[in-house]
C-alpha positions as CSV (number, residue, x, y, z in Angstrom):
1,X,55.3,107.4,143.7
2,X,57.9,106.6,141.6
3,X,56.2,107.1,138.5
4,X,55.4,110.6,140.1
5,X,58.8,111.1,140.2
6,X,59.8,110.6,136.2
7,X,56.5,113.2,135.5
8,X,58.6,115.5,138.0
9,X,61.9,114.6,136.2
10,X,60.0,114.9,132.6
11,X,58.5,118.3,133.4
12,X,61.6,120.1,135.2
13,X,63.8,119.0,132.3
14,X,61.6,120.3,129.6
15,X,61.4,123.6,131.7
16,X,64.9,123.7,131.6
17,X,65.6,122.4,128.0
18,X,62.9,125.2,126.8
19,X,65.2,127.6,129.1
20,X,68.7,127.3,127.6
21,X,67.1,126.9,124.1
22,X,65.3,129.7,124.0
23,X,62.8,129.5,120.4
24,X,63.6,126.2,119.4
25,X,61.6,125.1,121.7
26,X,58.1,127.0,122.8
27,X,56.0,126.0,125.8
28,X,54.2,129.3,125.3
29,X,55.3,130.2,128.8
30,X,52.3,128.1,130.8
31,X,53.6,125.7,133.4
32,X,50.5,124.0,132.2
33,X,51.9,123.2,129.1
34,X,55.2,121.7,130.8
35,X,53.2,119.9,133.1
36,X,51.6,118.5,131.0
37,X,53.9,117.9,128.1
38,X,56.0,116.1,130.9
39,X,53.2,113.9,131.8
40,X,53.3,112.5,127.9
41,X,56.7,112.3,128.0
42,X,56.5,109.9,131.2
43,X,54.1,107.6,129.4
44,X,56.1,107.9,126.1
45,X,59.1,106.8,128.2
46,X,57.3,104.1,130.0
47,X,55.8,102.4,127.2
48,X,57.1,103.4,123.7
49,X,61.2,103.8,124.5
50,X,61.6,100.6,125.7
51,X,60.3,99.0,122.3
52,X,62.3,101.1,120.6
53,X,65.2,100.7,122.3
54,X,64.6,96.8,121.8
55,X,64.3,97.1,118.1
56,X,67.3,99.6,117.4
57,X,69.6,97.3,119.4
58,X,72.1,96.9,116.6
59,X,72.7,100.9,116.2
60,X,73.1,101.0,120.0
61,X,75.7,98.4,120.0
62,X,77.3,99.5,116.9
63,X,77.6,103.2,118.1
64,X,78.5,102.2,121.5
65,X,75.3,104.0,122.7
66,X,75.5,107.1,121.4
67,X,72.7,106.3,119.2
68,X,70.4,106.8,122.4
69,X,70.9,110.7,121.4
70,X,68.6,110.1,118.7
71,X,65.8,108.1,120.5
72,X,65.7,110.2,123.2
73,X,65.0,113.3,120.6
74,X,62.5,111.7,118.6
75,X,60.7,110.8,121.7
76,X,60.8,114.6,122.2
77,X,59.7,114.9,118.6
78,X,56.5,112.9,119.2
79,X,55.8,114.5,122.8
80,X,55.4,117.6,120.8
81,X,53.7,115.7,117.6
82,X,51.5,114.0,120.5
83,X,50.7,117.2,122.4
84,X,50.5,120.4,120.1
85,X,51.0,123.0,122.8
86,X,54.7,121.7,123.3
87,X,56.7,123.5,119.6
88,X,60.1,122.0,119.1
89,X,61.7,123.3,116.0
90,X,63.7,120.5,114.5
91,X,65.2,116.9,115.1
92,X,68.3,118.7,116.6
93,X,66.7,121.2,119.4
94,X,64.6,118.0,120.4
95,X,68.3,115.9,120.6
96,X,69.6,118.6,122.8
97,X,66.4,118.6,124.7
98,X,66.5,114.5,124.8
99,X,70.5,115.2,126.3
100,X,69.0,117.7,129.1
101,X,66.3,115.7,130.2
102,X,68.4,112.6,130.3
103,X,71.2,114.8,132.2
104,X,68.2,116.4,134.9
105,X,67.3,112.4,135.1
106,X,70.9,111.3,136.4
107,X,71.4,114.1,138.6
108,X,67.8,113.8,140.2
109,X,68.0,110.0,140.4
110,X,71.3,110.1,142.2
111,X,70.6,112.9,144.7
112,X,67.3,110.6,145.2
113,X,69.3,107.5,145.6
114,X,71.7,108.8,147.6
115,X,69.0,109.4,150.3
């Protein structure tokens, strides 16, 4: 269920990341492909993040976190790199993406929580 939940989270944040950035990022206007491109993004999140939040522990520290920015945008990059359908521009549309899906996450987690 819960992991139900992040797919959910993954999806509606791309949605809305490919909403307020109009072409830099393309979903070709199929829910399919934001269904999908969420599902890869929960497994990315799952398994790949954590590793790479373990090996770039210094930069976190040292930038007091802010270096997450630019995790959670290359795990957009390769979301789209993974799945083709998904089109993000450039590093930076896939940072502001990373920011809006990590933003949808917090709210949606703390309306769940709250429950």
């Amino acid at each position: 269920l819960r992991f139900l939940l992040r797919w959910g989270v993954c999806a509606l944040g791309l949605w809305i990341s490919a909403s307020l950035l109009g072409d830099a990022i393309n979903y070709q206007n199929r829910l399919s492909v934001v269904l999908i491109a969420g599902l890869v993004l929960a497994i990315v999140n799952m398994i790949i993040k954590p590793i790479i939040v373990i090996l770039s522990l210094p930069a976190l520290l040292f930038t007091l976190g802010l270096f997450m920015i630019v995790i959670n945008g290359l795990m957009v990059l390769l979301v789209s790199k993974i799945y083709g359908s998904l089109e993000v521009a450039n590093f930076w549309s896939a940072a502001l993406a990373g920011m809006i899906i990590g933003l949808v996450n917090y709210l949606v987690t703390a309306i769940v929580e709250e429950r």
